[in-house]
C-alpha positions in Angstrom: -3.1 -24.4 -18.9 -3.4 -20.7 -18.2 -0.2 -18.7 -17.5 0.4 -17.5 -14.3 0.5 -13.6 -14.5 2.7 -11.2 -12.4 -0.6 -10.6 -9.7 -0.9 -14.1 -9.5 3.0 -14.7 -8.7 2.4 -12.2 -6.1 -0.3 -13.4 -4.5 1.4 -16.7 -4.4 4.5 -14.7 -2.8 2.4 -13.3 -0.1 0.9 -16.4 0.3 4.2 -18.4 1.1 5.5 -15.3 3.1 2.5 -14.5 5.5 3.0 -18.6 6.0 6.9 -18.5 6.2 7.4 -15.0 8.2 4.2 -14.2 10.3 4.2 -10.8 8.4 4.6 -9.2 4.7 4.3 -5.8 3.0 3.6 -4.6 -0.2 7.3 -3.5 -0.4 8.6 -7.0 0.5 6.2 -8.5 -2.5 7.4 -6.1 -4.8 10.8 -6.7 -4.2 10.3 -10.4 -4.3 8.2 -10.4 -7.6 8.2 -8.4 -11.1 5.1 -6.1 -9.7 4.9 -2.3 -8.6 4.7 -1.5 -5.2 1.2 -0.6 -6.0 0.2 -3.1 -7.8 1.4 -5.5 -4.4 -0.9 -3.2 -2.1 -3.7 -3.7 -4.5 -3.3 -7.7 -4.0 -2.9 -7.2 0.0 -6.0 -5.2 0.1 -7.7 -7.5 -1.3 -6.4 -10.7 0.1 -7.7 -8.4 3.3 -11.2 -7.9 2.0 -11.8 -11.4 1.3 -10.3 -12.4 4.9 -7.1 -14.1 4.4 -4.9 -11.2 6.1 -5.3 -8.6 8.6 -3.6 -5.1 9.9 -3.7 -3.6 13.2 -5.2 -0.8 12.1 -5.8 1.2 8.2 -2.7 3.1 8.4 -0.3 0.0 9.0 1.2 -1.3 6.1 2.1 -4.8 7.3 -0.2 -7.2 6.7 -0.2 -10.4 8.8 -2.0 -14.2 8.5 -6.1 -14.0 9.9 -7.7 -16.8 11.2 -8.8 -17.5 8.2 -5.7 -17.7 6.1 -4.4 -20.1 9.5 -7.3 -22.6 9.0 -6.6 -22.8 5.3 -3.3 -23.8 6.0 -3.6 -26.1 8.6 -6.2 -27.6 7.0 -3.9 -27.7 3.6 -0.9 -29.3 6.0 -3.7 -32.1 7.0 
């Protein structure tokens, strides 16, 4: 089995967060996980570029669940 590294246990955090909350920020997954703040807005960015979170706009830092990431779940709940 391959170990799960400290991006992984992020993206699991933001993940269960976005789910949990509604909302998450880099800051939040950093302080939650062994990762740099930058290293957590790296993940978020691209969790947004393959569709599973959205901003209002760029300049927001608070990412929140897309329609996308809201089907996966529900159809994970199923």
């Amino acid at each position: 089995m391959e170990e799960i590294t400290p991006r992984d246990d992020a993206w699991d955090t933001a993940l269960y967060t976005i789910a949990k909350e509604g909302s998450i920020t880099s800051t939040e997954i950093a302080r939650q996980t062994d990762i740099s703040t930058k290293t957590a807005n790296r993940v978020l960015k691209s969790m947004e570029a393959m569709g599973y979170v959205e901003r209002e706009t760029n300049r927001h830092h608070t990412f929140y669940p897309s329609d996308r990431l809201e089907l996966v779940c529900a159809f994970m709940s199923e």
